[in-house]
N, C-alpha and C positions, 0 to 999 in steps of 0.2 A: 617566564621560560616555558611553562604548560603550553600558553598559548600558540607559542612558537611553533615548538610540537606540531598541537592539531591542524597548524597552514600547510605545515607540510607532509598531512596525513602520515605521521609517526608515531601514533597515541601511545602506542606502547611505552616510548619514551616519557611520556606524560607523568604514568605511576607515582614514582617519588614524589612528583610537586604536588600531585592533589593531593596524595597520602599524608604530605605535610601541611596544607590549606588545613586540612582536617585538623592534623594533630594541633597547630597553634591557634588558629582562630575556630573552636567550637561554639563561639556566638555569636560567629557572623561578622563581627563586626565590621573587617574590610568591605563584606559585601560579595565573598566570593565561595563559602558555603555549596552553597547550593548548586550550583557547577563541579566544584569539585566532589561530590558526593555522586550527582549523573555520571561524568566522565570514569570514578572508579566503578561507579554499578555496570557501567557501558564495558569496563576492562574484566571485570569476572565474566559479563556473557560472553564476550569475544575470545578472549584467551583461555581461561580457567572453564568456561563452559557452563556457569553457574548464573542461570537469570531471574533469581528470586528477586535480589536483588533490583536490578532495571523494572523488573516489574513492580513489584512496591513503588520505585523512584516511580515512574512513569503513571501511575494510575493517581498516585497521591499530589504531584509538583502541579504547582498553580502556572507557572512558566508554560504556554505555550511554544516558545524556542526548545524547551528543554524537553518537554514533553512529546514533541515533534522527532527530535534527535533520540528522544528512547524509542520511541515506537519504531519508528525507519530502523534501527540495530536488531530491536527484538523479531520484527518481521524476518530483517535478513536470518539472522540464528534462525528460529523455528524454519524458515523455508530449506535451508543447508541444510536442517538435521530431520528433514521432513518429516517432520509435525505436525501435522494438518489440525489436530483438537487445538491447539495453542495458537497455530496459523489464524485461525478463523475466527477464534478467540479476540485476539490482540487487532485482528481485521475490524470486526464487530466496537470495541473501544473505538479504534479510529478514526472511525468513518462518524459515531458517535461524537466524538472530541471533537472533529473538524468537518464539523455537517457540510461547511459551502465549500469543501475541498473536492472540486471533480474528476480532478485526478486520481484521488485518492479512492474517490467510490468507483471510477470506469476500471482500478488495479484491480481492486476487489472483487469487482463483478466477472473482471476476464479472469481471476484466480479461481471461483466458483464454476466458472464454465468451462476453463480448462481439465479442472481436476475432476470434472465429471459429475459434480456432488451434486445428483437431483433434486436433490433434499433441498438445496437451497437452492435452483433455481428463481422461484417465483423472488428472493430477496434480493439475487443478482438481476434480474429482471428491473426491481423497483431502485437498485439502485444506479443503473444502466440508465433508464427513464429518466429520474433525478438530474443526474450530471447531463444527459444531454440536453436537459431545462436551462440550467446552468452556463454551457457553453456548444451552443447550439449548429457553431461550426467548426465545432472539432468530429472530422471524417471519424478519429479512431474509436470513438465513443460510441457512434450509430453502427460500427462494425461490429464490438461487440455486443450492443445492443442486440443488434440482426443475429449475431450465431448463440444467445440466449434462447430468443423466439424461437429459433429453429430448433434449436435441442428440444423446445418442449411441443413442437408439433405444430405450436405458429407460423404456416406460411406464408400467409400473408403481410403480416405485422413483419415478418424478418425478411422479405424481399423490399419491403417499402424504406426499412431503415439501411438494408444495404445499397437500395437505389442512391438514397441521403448520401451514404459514405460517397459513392462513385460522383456525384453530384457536385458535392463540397471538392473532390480530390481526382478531378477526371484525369489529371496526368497520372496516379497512382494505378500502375498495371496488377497490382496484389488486390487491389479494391474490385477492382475489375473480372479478375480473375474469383473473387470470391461468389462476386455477382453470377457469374460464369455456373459457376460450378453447385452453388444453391441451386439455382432454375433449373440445371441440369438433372439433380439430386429428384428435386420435388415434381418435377413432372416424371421419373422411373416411379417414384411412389402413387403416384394419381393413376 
């Protein structure tokens, strides 16, 4: 019946059945434990607002599914309740936990660049680099690759990787327009 629930993004609905997963089978036996312990850790951060809980689940569970599903909730929380020490935190685990995720590291690295956080630059940098090793024609990777660079004063390196974007994605008038607007920037500063 849980599972029911989570198809059709009702979790809340959920509560009871895992509550009771928990209460009758405490040693697994079914096999279904371990889900139901994530799903209620996922229901204190979400609703109650309490993410000891997913966090313990999520740093401890050998389940890459589950572990994946914590992180993506506690990200959401921490970013809702803007967090940034925990944001970056749980950033830092994930990218760790799922090194060949490029996604994951090009989220990260535009979180670092948006939020301004110089400090971590040069790590949004290397993980910008990374993912674009990874998937080398993905435009949105080399874009924020490029406005990395730029923040930290590399012109060059951040006009080449936004060339890439525009390159990979010549129909994309945002790519273009960022191209535009860098060369615009860096030659007022020269």
């Amino acid at each position: 019946m849980a599972q029911k629930y989570i198809d059709r993004w009702e979790q809340i609905k959920t509560y009871p059945h895992f509550k009771r997963i928990v209460q009758l089978d405490p040693t697994d036996r079914y096999g279904y434990l371990e889900e139901a312990t994530c799903y209620l850790a996922i229901y204190d951060a979400r609703v109650l607002g309490k993410m000891d809980k997913l966090e313990k689940f999520t740093r401890s569970s050998k389940s890459d599914k589950l572990v994946g599903l914590g992180f993506h909730h506690l990200r959401e929380c921490y970013e809702n309740n803007n967090d940034s020490i925990k944001l970056i935190d749980i950033y830092k685990f994930g990218v760790d936990r799922f090194a060949n995720d490029a996604r994951l590291k090009n989220r990260f690295a535009w979180y670092i660049y948006e939020s301004e956080n110089d400090d971590l630059y040069p790590l949004g940098i290397r993980l910008a680099q990374e993912a674009v090793e990874m998937e080398p024609e993905a435009a949105n990777i080399w874009d924020t690759l490029a406005w990395l660079y730029y923040a930290t004063g590399q012109y060059d390196p951040a006009l080449v990787a936004m060339k890439k974007a525009v390159d990979l994605r010549p129909e994309s008038e945002a790519y273009a327009k960022n191209l535009e607007v860098m060369q615009k920037n860096i030659s007022a500063k020269n």
